[in-house]
Backbone as numpy.savetxt, mean C-alpha at the origin, in Angstrom:
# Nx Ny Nz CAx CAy CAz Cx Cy Cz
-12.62 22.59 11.97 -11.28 22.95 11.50 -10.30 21.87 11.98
-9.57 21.11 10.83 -8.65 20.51 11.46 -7.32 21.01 11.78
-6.49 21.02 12.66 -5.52 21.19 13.43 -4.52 20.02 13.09
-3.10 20.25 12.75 -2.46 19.04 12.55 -1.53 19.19 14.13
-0.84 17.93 14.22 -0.52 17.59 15.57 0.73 16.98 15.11
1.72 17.44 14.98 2.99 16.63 15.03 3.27 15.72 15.89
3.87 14.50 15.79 4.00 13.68 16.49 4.04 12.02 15.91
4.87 10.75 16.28 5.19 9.91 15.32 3.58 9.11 15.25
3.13 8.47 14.50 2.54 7.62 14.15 2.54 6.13 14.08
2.02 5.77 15.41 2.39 3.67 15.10 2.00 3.56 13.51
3.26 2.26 13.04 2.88 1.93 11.97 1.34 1.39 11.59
0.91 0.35 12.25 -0.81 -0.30 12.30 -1.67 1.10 12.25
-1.29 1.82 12.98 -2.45 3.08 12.44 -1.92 3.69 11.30
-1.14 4.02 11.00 -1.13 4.48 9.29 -1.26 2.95 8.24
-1.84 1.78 8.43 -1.75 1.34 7.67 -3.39 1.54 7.89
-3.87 1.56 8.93 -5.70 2.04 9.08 -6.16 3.49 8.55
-4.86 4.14 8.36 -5.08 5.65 7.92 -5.26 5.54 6.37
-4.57 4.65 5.62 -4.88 4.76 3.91 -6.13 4.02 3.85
-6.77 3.06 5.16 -7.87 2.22 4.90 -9.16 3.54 4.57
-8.94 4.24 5.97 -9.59 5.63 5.64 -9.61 6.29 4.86
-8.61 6.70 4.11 -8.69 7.64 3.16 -9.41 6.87 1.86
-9.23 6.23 1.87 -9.90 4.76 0.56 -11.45 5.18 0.61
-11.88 4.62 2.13 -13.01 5.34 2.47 -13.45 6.63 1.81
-12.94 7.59 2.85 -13.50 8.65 2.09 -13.14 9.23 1.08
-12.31 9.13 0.21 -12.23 9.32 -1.06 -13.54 8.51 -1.89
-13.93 7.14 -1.54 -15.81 7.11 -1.73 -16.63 7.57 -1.63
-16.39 8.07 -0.16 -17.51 8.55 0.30 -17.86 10.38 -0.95
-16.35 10.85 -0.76 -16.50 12.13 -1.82 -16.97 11.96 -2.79
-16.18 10.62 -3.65 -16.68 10.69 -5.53 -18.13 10.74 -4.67
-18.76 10.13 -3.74 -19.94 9.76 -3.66 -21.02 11.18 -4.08
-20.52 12.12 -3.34 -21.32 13.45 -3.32 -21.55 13.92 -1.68
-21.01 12.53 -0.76 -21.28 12.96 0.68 -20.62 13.96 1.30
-20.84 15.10 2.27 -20.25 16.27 2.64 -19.31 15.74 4.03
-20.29 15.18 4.84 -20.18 14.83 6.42 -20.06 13.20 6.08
-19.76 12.41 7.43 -19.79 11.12 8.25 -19.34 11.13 9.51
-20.06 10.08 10.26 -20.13 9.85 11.48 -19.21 8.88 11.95
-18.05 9.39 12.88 -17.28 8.29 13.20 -17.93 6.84 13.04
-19.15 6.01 13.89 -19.98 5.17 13.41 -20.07 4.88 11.83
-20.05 5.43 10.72 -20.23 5.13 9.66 -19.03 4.69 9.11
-17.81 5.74 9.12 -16.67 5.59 8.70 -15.95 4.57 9.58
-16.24 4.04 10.31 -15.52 2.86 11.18 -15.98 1.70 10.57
-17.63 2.13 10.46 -18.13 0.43 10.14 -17.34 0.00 8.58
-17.53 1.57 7.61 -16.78 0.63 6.31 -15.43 0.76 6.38
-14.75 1.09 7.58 -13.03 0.69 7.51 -12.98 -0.48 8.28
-14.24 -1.29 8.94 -13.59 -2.26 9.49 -13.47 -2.52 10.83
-13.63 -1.18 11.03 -12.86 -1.33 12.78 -13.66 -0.51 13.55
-13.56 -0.55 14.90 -14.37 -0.26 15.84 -14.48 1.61 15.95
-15.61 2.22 16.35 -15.39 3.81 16.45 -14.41 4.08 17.50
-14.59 3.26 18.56 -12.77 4.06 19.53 -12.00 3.76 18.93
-11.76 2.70 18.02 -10.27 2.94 17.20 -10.18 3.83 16.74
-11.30 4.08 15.58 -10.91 4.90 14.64 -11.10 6.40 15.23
-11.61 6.43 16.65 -11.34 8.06 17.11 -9.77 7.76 17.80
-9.33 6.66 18.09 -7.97 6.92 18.43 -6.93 6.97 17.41
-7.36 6.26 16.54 -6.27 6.90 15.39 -6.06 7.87 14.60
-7.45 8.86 14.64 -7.52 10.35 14.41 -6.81 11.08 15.34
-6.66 10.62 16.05 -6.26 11.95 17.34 -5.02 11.77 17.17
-4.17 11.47 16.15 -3.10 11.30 16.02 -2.84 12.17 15.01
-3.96 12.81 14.70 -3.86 13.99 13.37 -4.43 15.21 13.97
-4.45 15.11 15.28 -4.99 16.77 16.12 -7.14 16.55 16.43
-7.17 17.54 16.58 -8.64 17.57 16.03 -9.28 17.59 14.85
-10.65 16.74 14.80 -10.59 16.30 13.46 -12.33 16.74 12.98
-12.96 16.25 14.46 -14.35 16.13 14.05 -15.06 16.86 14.92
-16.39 16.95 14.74 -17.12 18.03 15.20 -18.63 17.48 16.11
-18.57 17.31 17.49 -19.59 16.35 18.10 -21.24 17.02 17.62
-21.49 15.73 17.54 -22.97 15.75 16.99 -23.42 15.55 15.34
-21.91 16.03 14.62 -22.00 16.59 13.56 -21.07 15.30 12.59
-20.11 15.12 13.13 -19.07 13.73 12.30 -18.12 14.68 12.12
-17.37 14.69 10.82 -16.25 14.62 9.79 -16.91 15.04 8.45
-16.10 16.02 8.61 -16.21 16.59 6.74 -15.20 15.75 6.09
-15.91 14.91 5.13 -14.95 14.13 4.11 -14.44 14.53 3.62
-14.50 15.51 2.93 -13.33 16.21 2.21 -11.95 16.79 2.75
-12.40 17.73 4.16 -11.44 17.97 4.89 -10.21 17.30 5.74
-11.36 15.74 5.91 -10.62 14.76 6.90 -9.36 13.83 5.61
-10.03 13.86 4.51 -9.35 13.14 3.50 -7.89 14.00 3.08
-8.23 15.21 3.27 -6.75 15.75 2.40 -6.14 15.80 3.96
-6.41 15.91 4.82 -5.75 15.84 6.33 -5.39 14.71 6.18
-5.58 13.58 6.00 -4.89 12.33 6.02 -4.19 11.95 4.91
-4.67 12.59 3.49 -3.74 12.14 2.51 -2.86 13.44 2.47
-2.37 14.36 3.21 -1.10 15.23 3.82 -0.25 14.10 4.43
-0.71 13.79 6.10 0.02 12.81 6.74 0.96 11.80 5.69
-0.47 10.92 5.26 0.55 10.08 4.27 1.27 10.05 3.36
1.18 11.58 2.91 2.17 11.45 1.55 1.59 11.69 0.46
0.23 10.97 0.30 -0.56 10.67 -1.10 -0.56 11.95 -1.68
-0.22 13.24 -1.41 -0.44 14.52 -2.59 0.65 14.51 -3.06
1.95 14.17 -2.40 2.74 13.55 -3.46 2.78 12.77 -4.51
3.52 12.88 -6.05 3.41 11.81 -6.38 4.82 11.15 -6.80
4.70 9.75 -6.25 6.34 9.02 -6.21 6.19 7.85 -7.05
7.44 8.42 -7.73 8.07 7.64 -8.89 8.59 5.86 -8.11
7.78 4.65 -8.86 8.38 3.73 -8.46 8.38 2.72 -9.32
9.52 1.87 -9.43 9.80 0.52 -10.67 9.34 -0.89 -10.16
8.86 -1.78 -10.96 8.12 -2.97 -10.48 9.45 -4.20 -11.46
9.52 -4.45 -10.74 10.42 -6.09 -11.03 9.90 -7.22 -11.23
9.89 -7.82 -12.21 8.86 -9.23 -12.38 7.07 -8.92 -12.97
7.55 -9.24 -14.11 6.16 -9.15 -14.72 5.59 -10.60 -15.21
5.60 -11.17 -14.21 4.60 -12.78 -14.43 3.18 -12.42 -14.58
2.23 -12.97 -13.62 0.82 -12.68 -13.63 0.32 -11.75 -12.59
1.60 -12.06 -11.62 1.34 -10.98 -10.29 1.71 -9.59 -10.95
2.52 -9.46 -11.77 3.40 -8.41 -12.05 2.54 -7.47 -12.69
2.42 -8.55 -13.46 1.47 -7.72 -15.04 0.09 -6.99 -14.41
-0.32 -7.82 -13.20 -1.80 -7.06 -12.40 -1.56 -5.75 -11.99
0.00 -5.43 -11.25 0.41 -4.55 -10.41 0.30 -3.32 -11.16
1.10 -3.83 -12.29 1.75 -2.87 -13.60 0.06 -2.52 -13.92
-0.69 -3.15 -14.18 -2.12 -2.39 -15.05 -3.21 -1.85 -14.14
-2.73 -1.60 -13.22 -4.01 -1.42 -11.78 -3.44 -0.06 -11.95
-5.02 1.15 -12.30 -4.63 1.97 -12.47 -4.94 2.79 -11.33
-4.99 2.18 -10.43 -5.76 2.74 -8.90 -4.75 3.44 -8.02
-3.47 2.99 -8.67 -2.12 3.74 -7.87 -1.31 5.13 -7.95
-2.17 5.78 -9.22 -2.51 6.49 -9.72 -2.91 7.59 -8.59
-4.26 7.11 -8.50 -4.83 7.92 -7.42 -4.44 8.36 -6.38
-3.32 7.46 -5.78 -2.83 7.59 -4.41 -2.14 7.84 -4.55
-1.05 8.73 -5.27 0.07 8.81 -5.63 1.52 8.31 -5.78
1.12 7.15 -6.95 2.15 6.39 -6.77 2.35 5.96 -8.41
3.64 6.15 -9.08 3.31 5.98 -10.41 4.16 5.19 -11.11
4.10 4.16 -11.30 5.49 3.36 -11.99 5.92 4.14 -13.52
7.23 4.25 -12.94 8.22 5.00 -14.12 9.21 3.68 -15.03
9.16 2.37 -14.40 9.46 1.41 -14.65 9.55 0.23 -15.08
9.18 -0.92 -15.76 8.57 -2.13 -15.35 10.11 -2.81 -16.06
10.06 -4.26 -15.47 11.34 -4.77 -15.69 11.66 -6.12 -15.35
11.92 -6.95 -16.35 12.25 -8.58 -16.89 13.32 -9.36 -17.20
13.51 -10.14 -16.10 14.85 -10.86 -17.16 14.89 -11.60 -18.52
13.26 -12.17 -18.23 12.86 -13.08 -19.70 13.00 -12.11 -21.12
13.52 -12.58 -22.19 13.24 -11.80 -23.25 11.96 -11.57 -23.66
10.67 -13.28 -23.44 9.22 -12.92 -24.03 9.18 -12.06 -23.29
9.34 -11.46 -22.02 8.50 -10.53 -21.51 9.06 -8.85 -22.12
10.50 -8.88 -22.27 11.00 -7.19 -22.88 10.07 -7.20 -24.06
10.13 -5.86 -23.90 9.01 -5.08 -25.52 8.01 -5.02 -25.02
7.21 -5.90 -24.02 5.52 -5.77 -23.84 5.14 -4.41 -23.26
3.69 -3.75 -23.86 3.37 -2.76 -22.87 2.27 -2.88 -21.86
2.37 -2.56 -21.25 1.52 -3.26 -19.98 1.29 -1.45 -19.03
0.34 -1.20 -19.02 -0.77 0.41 -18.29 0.16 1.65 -18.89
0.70 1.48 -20.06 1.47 2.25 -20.49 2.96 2.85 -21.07
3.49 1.72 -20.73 5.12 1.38 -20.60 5.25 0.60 -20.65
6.49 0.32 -21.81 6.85 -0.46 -22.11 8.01 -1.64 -20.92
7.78 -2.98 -20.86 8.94 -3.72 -20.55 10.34 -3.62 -20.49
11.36 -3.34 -20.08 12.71 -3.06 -20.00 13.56 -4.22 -19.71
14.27 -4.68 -20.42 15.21 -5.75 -19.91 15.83 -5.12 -18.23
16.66 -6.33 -17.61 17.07 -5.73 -16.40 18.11 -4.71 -16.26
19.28 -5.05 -17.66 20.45 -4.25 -17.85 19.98 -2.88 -17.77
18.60 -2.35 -18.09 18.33 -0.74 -17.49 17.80 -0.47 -16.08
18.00 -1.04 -15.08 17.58 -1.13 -13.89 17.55 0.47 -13.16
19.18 0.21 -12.87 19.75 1.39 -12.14 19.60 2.48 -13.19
19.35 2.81 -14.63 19.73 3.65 -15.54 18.48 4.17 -14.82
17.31 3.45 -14.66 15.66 4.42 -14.69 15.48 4.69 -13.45
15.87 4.08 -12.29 15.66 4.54 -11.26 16.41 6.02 -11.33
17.77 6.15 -11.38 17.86 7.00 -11.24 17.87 8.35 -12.07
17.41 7.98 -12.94 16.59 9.12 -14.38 15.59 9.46 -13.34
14.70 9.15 -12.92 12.93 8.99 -12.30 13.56 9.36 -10.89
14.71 9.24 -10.30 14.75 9.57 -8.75 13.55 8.44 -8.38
13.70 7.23 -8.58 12.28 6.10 -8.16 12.86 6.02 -6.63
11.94 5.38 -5.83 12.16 5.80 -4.50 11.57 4.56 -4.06
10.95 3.96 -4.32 9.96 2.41 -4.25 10.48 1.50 -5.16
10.72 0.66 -5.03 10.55 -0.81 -5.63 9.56 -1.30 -5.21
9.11 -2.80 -6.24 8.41 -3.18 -6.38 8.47 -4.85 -6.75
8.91 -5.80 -5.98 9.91 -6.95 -6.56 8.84 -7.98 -6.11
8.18 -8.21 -7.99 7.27 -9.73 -8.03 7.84 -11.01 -8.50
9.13 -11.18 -8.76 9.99 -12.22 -8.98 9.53 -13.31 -8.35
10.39 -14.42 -9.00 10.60 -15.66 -8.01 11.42 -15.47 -7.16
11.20 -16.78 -5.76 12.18 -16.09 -4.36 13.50 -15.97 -4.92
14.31 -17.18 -5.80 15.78 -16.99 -5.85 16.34 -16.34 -6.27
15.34 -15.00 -6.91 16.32 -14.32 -7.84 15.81 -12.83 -6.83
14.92 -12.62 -5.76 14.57 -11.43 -5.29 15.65 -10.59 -4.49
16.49 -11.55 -3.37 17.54 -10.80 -2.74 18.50 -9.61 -3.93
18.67 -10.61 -4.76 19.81 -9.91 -5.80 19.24 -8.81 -6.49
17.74 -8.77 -6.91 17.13 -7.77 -7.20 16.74 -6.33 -6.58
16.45 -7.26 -5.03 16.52 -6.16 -3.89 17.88 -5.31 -3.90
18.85 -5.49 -3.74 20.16 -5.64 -3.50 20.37 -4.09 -4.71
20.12 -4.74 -5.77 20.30 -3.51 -7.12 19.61 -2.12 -7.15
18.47 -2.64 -6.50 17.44 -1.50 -5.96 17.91 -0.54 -5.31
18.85 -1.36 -4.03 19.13 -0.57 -3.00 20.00 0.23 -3.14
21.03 -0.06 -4.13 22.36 0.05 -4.62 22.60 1.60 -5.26
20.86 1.15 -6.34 20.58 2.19 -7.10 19.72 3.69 -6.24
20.04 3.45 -5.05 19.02 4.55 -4.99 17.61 4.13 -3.77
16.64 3.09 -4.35 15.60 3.15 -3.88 15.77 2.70 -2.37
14.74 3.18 -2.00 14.99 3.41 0.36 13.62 2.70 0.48
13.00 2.18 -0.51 11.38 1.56 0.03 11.16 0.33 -0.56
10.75 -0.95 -0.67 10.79 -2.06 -1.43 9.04 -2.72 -0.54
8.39 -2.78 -1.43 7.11 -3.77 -1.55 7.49 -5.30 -1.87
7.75 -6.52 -0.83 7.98 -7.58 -1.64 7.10 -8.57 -1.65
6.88 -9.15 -3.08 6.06 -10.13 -2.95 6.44 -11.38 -3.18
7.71 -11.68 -3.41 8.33 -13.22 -3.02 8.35 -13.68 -2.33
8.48 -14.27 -2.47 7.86 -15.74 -0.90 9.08 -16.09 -0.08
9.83 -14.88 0.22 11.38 -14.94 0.59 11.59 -13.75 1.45
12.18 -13.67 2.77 12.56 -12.53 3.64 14.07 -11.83 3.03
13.84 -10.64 2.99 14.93 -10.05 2.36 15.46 -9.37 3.27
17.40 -9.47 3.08 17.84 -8.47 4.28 18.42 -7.03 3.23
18.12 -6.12 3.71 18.32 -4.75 2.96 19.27 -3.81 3.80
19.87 -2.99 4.00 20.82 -1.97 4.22 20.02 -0.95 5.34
20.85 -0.58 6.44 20.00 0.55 7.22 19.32 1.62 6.65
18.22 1.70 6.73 17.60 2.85 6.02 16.45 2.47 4.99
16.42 1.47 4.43 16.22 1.33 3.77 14.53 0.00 4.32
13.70 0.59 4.03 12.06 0.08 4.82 11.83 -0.89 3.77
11.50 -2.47 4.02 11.04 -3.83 3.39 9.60 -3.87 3.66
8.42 -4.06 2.88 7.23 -4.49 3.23 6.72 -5.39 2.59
6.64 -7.10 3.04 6.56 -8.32 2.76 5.10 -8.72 2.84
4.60 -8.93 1.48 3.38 -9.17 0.90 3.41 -10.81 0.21
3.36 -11.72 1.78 3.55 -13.11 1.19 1.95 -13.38 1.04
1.34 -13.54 -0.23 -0.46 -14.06 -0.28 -0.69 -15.26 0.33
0.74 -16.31 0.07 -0.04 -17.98 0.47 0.17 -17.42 2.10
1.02 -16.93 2.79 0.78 -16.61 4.32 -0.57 -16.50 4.84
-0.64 -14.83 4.42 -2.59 -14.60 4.57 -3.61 -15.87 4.11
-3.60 -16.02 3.18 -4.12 -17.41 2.85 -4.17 -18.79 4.10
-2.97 -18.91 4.22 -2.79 -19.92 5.47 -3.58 -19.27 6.78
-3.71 -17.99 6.98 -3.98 -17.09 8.29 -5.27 -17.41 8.19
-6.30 -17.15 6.82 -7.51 -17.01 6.59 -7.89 -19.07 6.78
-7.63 -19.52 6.57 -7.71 -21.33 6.35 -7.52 -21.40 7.90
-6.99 -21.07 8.98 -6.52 -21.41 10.05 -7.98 -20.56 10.85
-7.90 -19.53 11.18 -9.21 -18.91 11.18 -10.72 -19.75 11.23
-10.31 -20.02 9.98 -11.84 -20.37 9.55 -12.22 -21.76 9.99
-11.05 -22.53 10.29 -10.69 -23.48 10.99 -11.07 -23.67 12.43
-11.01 -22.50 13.18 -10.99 -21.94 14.37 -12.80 -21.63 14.43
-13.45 -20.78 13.74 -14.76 -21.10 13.18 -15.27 -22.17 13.40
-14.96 -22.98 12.63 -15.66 -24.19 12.56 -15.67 -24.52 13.62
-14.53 -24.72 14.36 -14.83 -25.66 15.78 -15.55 -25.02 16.79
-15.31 -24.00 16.78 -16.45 -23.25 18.19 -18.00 -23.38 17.67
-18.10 -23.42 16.41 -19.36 -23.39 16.03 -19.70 -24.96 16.07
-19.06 -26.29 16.32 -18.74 -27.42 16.59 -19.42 -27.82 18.06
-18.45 -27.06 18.34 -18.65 -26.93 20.35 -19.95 -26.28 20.77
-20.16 -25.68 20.00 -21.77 -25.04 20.46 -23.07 -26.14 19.86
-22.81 -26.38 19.26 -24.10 -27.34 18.43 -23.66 -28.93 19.60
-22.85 -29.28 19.84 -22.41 -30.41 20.63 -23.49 -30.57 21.75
C-alpha cells in the first residue's frame, strides 16, 4: 500500500521521478505486475539507493523481498507529478525543432497537450502539423487564454525569444520550456526551463574527451 507523504521535492529528483514513470509505464504496457528496486534503477539509470531515496519522498512505496507494483508505484508518481492532469500548452517556432515538438505524440501520454502552434513566417501559417493548424503570432494571447495554456513552449531563434517569452508571460502562461540558445529573464512566478542541445552536446564531447585520456593514461 502506498502512503503519500507530503513534503517538498528537490527539483533533480522529480526530474528522476518522470524518468521513472517512463519506466514503468513500460514496464505496464509490458504486462509486468511487480519490479525490483535493482531492475527499475538499472533502466532509469541510476543507482538502487538513489532510486530508494527518491521514493521515500512519496511515503512508502515497496514491499521487501517483493519490489514495487508497477501499476501502483506509476499512478503514485504520476499523482505527485501532475501527469493525470491534462495541461493545455502553445509551442512558438515551428522550424525543424518545432515541427518535431508539435508531431511527437508522446506528450499526449503524459499529460500535456498543445492547444497552440505559432509563426511569424507566413510559409509556415496554414500548415497542420499533429493536428492543428499553424497560427500567425497576432493570435498569441487570443489562444492562450481561450485554452487557459499554462506552458509555453519557445523554439524560435535567440533574438526574437525574450519578446516571445515576454507575451507568454503577459498572457497568462507561469511555465516556459526554452529552446533558444538564449537565457531568458521572466517575471516572479513565473518557472524558465532551458533546453540548450549544442550545451549537452559540448558536455557529451568534453566527457568523452575525458574518456579518452584516462583510457590514454592507462595503456601508457
Amino acid at each position: 500500500m502506498i502512503q503519500p507523504r507530503p513534503r517538498t521535492i528537490p527539483e533533480a529528483t522529480v526530474a528522476r521521478l518522470a524518468v521513472y514513470l517512463r519506466v514503468l509505464s513500460g514496464l505496464a504496457d509490458g504486462g509486468r505486475t511487480t519490479v525490483s528496486s535493482g531492475e527499475l534503477a538499472s533502466a532509469a539509470g541510476v543507482n538502487p539507493a538513489g532510486l530508494r531515496k527518491d521514493l521515500s519522498h512519496l511515503g512508502s512505496c515497496g514491499v521487501r523481498g517483493v519490489g514495487y507494483e508497477v501499476r501502483a508505484l506509476r499512478e503514485r508518481i504520476a499523482r505527485v507529478l501532475g501527469a493525470e492532469q491534462s495541461r493545455a500548452c502553445v509551442l512558438v517556432g515551428i522550424g525543424n525543432l518545432g515541427t518535431a515538438l508539435a508531431d511527437y505524440a508522446g506528450f499526449g501520454s503524459r499529460g500535456f497537450r498543445f492547444v497552440g502552434l505559432f509563426d511569424a513566417a507566413p510559409a509556415q501559417v496554414g500548415q497542420e502539423i499533429g493536428g492543428l493548424t499553424v497560427q500567425p503570432m497576432t493570435e498569441l494571447e487570443a489562444t492562450v487564454t481561450a485554452h487557459e495554456a499554462s506552458i509555453g513552449v519557445i523554439a524560435t531563434p535567440a533574438e526574437v525569444a525574450q519578446q516571445v517569452c515576454d507575451r507568454l508571460t503577459a498572457a497568462g502562461v507561469r511555465s516556459i520550456l526554452n529552446f533558444a540558445p538564449v537565457t531568458l529573464t521572466a517575471p516572479v512566478g513565473v518557472d524558465v526551463r532551458p533546453v540548450d542541445l549544442s550545451v549537452e552536446l559540448q558536455v557529451l564531447a568534453f566527457l568523452g574527451q575525458q574518456r579518452s585520456a584516462r583510457a590514454a593514461e592507462v595503456t601508457a
